[in-house]
N, C-alpha and C positions, 0 to 999 in steps of 0.2 A: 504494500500500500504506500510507505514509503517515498520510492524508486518511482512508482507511477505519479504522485503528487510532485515528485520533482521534475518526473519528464513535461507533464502538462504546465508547470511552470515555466519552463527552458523553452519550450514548443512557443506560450505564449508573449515571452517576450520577445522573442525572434522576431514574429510578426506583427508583434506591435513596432519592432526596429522597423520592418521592411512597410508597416502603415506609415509610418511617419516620414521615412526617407521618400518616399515615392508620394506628395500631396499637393494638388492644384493652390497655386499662387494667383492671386487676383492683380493684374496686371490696370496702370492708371496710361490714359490714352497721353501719347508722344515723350511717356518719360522713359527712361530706361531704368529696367531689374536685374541686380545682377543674383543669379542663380548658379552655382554648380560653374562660376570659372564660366560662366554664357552669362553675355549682356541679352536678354531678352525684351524686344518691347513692339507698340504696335501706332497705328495711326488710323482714324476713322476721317470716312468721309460723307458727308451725305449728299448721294447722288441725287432723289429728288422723294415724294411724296406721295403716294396714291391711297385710297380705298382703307384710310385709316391707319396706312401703316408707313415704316421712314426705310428707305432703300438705302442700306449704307455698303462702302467699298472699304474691308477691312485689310489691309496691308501689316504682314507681322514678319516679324525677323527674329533671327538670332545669331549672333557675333560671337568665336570663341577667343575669349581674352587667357585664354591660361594653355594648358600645355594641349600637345594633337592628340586628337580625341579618335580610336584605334578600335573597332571594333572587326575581331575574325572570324569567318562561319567556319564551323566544325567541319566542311564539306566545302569546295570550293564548285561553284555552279558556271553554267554556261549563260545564265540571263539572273538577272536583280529583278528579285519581286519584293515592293514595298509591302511589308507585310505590318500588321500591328508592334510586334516587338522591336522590330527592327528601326522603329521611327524615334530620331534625336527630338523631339518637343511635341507636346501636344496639347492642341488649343479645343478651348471650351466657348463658346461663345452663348452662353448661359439664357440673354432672357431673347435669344435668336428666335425665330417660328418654326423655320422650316417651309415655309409655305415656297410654293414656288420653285421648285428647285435650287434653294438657298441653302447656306450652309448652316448646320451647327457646330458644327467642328472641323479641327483639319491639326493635319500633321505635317511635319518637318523630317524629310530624310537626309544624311551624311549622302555623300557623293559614293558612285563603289570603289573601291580598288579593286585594281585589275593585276595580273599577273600575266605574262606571257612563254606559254610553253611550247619547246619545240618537242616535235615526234618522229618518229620515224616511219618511212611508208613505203614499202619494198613495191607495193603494184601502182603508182600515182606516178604522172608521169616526171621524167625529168627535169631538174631545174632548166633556166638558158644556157644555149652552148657558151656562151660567153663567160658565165658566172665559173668562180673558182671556190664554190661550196660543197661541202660536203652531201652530196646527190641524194642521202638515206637522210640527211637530217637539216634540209631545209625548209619543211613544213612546219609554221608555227602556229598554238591556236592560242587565245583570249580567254582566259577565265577568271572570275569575280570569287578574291578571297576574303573579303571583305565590305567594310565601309572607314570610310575616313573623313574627318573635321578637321583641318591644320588651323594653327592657331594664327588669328585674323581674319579667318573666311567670314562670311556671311551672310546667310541663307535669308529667302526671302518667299512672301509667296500671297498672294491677294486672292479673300472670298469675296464674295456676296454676299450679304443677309440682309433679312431684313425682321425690323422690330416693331411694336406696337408704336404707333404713331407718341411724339412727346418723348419717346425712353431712350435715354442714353445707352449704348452696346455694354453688357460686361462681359471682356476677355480672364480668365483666367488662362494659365500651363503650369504642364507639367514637364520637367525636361529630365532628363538620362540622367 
């Protein structure tokens, strides 16, 4: 009984660690946040008015101020698929509708890294007569081992939304 009150302790502070580390920030329109060694921040615009509600163009970004930010796949792939976990920031845009094909949300992906491998291919045909390569191992192919943020990039990326007429946007994120 013990042993098991201790595990259910240990268990629950872990993730109360990984609740707290991982918590949407409420972001203030054209200031910057700094998060995680990332300047994160946004800027609203209101494009115009209809049918009771405010059309706004939300433009967000994030800046990495601190060291390159290195993320490796367990598998190296032949195509980047932005998948949920794989996204460096993610935006909440709170009292959004949705209506109209507008957004609620959106993500921020790291750029991929790439790798370049050569192979070798006994039945493909020969390099140029000209070239002085190695005939069996001049084929090379592209493969994504990664993602990477070097530090001073800065990712950017503009929604849509739209909000109940009168109400100012609330952005939150959550970043890596």
């Amino acid at each position: 009984m013990k042993n098991f009150t201790l595990a259910l302790l240990l268990v629950s502070f872990f993730s109360g660690m990984q609740a707290e580390a991982q918590q949407f920030i409420r972001l203030t329109a054209g200031k910057n946040t700094q998060i995680n060694n990332m300047s994160v921040s946004y800027i609203a615009a209101l494009r115009k008015s209809r049918k009771g509600e405010d059309y706004y163009r939300i433009t967000v970004s994030v800046t990495n101020n601190g060291a390159d930010y290195l993320q490796l796949f367990p598998r190296a792939v032949k195509t980047y698929v932005k998948t949920g976990h794989s996204a460096l920031a993610y935006f909440q845009f709170v009292n959004a509708t949705g209506r109209g094909f507008s957004a609620t949300s959106g993500k921020l992906y790291a750029r991929p890294l790439t790798m370049v491998v050569p192979f070798k291919c006994k039945k493909c045909p020969p390099p140029p007569p000209n070239s002085k390569k190695d005939p069996y191992n001049h084929y090379v192919s592209t493969y994504i081992i990664g993602t990477q943020f070097r530090n001073g990039s800065t990712l950017s990326h503009s929604y849509n939304i739209r909000v109940p007429q009168g109400v100012v946007p609330v952005v939150r994120v959550m970043v890596r």
